[in-house]
C-alpha atoms as an extended CHARMM CRD file, in Angstrom:
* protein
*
       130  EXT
         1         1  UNK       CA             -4.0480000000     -194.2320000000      135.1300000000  PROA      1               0.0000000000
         2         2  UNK       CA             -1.1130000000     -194.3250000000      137.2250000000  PROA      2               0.0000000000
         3         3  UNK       CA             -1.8040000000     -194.5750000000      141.3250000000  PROA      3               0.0000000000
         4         4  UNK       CA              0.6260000000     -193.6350000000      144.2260000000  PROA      4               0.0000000000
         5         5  UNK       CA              0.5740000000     -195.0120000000      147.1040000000  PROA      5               0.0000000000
         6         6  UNK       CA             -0.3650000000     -193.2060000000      150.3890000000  PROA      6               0.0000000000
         7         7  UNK       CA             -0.5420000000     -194.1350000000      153.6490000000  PROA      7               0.0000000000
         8         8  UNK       CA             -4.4880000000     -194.8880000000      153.8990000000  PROA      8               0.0000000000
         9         9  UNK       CA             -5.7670000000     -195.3430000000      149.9920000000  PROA      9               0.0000000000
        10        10  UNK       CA             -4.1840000000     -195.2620000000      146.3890000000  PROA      10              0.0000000000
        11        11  UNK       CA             -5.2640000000     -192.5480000000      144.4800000000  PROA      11              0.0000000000
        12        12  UNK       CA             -4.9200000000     -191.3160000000      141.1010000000  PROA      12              0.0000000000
        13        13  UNK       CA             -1.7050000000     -189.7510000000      140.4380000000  PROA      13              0.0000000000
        14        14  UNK       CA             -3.3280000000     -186.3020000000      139.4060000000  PROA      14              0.0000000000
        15        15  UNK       CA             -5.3280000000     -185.9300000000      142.4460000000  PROA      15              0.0000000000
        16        16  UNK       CA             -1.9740000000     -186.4290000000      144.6630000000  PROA      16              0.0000000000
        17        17  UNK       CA             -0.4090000000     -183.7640000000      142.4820000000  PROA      17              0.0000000000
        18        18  UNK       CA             -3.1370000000     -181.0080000000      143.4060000000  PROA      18              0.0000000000
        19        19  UNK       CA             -3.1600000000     -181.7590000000      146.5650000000  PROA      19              0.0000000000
        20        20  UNK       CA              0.5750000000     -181.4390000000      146.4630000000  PROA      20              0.0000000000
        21        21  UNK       CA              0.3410000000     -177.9710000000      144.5420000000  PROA      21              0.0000000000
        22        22  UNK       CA             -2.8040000000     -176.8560000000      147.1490000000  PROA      22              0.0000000000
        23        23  UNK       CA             -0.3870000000     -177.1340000000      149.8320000000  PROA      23              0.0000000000
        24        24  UNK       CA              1.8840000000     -174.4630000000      148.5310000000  PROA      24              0.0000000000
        25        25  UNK       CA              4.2230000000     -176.7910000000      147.4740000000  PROA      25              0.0000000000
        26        26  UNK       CA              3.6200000000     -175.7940000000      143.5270000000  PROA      26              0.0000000000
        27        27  UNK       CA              6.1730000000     -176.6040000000      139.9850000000  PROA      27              0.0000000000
        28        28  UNK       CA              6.8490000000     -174.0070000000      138.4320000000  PROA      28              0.0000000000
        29        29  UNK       CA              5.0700000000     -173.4060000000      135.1050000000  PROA      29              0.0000000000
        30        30  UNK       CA              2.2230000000     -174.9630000000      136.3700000000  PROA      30              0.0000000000
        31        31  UNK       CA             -1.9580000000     -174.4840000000      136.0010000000  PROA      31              0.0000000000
        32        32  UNK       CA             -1.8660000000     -173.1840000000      139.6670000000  PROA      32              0.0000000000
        33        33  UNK       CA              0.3270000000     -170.8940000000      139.3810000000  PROA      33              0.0000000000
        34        34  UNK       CA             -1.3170000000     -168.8510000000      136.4560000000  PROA      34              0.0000000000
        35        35  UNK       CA             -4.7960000000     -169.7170000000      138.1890000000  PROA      35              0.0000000000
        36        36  UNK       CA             -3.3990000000     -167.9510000000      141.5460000000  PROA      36              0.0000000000
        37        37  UNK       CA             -2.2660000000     -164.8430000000      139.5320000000  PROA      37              0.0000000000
        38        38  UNK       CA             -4.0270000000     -161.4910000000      139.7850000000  PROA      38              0.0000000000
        39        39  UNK       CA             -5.9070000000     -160.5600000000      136.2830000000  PROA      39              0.0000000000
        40        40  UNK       CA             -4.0410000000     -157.5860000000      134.4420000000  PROA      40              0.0000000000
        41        41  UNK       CA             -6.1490000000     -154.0860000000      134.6520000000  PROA      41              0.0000000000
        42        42  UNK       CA             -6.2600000000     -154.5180000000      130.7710000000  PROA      42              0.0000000000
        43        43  UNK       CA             -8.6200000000     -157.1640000000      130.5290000000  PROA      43              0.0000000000
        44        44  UNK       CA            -11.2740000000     -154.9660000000      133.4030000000  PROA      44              0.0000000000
        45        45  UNK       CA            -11.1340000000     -152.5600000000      131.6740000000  PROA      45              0.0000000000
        46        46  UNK       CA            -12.1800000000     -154.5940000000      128.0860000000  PROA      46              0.0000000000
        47        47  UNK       CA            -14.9390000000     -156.3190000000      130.1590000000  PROA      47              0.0000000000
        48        48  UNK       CA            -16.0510000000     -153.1310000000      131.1670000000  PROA      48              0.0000000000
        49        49  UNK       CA            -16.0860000000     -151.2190000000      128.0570000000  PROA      49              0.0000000000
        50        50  UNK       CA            -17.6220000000     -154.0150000000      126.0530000000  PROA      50              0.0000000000
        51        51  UNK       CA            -20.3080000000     -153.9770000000      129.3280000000  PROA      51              0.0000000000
        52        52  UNK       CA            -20.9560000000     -150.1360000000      128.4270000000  PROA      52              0.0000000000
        53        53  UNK       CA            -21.1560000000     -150.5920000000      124.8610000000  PROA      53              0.0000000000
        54        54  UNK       CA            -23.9470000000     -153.5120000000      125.3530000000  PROA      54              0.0000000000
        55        55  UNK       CA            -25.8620000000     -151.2370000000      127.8800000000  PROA      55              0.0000000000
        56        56  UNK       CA            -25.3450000000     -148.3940000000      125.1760000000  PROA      56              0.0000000000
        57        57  UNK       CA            -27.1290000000     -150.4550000000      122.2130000000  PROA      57              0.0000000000
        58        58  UNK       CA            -29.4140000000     -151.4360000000      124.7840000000  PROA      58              0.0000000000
        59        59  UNK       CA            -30.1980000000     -148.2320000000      125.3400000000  PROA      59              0.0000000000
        60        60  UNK       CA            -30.2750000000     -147.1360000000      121.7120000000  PROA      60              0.0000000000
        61        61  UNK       CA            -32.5320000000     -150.3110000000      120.9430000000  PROA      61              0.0000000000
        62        62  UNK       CA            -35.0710000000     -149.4290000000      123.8680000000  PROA      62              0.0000000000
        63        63  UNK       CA            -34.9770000000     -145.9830000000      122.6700000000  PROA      63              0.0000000000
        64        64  UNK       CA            -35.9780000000     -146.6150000000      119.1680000000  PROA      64              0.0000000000
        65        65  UNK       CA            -38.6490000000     -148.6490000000      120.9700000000  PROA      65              0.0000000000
        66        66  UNK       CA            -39.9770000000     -146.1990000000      122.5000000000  PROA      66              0.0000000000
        67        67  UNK       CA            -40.0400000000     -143.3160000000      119.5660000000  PROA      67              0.0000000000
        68        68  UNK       CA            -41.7970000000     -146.0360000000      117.4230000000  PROA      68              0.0000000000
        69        69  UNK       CA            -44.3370000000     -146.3540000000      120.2260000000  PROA      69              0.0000000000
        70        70  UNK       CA            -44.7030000000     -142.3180000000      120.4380000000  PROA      70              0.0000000000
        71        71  UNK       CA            -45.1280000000     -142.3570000000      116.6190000000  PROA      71              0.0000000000
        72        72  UNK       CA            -47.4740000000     -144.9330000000      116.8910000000  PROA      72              0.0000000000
        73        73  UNK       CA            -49.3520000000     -143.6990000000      119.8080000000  PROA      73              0.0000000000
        74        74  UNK       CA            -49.3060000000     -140.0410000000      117.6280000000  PROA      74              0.0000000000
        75        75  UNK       CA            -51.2730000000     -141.9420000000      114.6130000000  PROA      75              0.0000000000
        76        76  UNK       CA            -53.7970000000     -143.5950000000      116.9730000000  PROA      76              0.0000000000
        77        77  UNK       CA            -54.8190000000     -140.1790000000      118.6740000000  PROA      77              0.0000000000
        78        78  UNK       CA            -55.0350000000     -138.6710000000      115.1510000000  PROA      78              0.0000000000
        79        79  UNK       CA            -57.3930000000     -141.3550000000      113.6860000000  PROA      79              0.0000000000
        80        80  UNK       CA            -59.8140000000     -140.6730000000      117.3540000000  PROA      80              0.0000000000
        81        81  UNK       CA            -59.9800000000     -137.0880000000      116.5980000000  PROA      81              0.0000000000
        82        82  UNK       CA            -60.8300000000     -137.9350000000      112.9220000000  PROA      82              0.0000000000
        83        83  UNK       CA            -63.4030000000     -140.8720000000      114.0720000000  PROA      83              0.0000000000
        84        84  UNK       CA            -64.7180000000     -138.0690000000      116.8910000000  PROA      84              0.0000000000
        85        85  UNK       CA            -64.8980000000     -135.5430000000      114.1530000000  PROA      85              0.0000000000
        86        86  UNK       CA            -67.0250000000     -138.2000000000      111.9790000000  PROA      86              0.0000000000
        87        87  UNK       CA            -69.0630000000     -139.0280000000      114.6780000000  PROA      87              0.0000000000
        88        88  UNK       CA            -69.8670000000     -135.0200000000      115.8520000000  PROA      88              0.0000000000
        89        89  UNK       CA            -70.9240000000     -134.5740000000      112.2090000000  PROA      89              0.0000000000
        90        90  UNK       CA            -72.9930000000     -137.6680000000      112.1670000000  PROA      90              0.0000000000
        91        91  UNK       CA            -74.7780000000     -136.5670000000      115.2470000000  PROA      91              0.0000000000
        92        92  UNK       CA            -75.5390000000     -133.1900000000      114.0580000000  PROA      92              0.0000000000
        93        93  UNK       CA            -76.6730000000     -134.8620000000      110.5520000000  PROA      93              0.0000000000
        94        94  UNK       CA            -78.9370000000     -137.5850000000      112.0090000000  PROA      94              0.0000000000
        95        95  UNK       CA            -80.4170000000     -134.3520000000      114.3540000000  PROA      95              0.0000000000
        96        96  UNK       CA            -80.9740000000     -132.5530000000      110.9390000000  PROA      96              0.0000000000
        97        97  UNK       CA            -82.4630000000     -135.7870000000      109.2910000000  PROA      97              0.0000000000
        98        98  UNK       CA            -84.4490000000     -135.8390000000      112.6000000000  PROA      98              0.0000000000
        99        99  UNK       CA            -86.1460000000     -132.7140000000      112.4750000000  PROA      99              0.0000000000
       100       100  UNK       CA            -87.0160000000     -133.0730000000      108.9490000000  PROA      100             0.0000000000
       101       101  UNK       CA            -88.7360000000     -136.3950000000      109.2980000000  PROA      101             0.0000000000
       102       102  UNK       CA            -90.6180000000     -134.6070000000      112.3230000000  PROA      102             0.0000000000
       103       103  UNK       CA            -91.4130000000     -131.8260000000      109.5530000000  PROA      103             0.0000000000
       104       104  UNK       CA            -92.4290000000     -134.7100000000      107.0730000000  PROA      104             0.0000000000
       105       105  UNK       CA            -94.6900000000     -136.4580000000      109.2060000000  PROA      105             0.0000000000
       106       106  UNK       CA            -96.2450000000     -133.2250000000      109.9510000000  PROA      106             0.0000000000
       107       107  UNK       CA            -97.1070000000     -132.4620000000      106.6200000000  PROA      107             0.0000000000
       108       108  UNK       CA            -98.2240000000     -136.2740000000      105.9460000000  PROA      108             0.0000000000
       109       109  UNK       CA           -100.6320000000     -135.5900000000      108.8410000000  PROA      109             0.0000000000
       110       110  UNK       CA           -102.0260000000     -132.1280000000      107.2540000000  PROA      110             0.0000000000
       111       111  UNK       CA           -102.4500000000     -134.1200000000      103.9200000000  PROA      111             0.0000000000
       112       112  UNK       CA           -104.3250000000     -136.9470000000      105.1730000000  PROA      112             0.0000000000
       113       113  UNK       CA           -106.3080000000     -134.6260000000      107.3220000000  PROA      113             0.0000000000
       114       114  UNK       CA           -107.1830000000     -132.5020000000      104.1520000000  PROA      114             0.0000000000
       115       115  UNK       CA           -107.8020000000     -135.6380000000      102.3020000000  PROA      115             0.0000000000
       116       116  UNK       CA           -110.3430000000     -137.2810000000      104.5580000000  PROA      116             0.0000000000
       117       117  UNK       CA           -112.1200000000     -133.9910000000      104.6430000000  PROA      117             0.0000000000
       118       118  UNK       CA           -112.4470000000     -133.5800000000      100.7270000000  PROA      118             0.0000000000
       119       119  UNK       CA           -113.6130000000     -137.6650000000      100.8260000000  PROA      119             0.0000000000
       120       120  UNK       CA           -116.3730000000     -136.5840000000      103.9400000000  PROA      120             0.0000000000
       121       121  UNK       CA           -117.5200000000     -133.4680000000      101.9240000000  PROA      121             0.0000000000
       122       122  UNK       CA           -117.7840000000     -135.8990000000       98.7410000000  PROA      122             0.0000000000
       123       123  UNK       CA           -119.9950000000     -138.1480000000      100.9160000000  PROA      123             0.0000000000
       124       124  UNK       CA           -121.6530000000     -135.8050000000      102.4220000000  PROA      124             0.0000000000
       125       125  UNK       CA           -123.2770000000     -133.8220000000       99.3670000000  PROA      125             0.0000000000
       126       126  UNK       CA           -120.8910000000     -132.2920000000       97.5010000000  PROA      126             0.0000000000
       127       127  UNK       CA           -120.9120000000     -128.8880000000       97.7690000000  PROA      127             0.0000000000
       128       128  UNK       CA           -118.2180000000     -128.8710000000      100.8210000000  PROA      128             0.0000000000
       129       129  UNK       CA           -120.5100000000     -129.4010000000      103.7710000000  PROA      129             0.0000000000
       130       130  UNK       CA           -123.3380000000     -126.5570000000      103.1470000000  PROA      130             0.0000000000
């Protein structure tokens, strides 16, 4: 590393030179130079085309997102209505099933009440009760 010599400390060689070329006192040709020079429009106006066109497929990808979700969303209120449907005609099933069991029992009751009275009138003497 080579060292020049200032007045209070030696220090390295490139650190002397940009502080030199900080000053204003810069070589032609050199890094500050093309670090001190304005950007062309040309390479905005890249950035900011590339920046729409990434906030475009952005846009596309959220999209398709979103009409997968619908879709999806679509199916899910279709099966309900189907499982509703299923359960409406379960309901008015079990209520038949319901109302014949209450008819059953019913008739279960009439036989066994017929039944014990043909079993008293046996017991009894055999000509029904006379």
């Amino acid at each position: 590393m080579l060292y020049l010599k200032s007045k209070s400390t030696t220090k390295p060689a490139w650190k002397q030179r940009q502080k030199e070329m900080t000053e204003g006192n810069q070589a032609p040709g050199s890094a500050m130079l093309v670090m001190t020079q304005k950007k062309a429009k040309g390479s905005g106006l890249r950035r900011r085309r590339t920046k729409r066109r990434s906030l475009v497929a952005t846009v596309e990808k959220l999209t398709a997102m979103m009409s997968k979700k619908k879709a999806k969303i679509e199916r899910m209120k279709k099966r309900l209505n189907k499982m509703k449907a299923k359960v409406e005609e379960m309901e008015s099933e079990g209520a038949r099933m319901l109302e014949q069991n209450k008819l059953a029992i019913e008739e279960n009751v009439d036989i066994q009440l017929s039944v014990d009275y043909m079993v008293l009138a046996f017991l009894c003497g055999g000509n029904g009760g006379d």
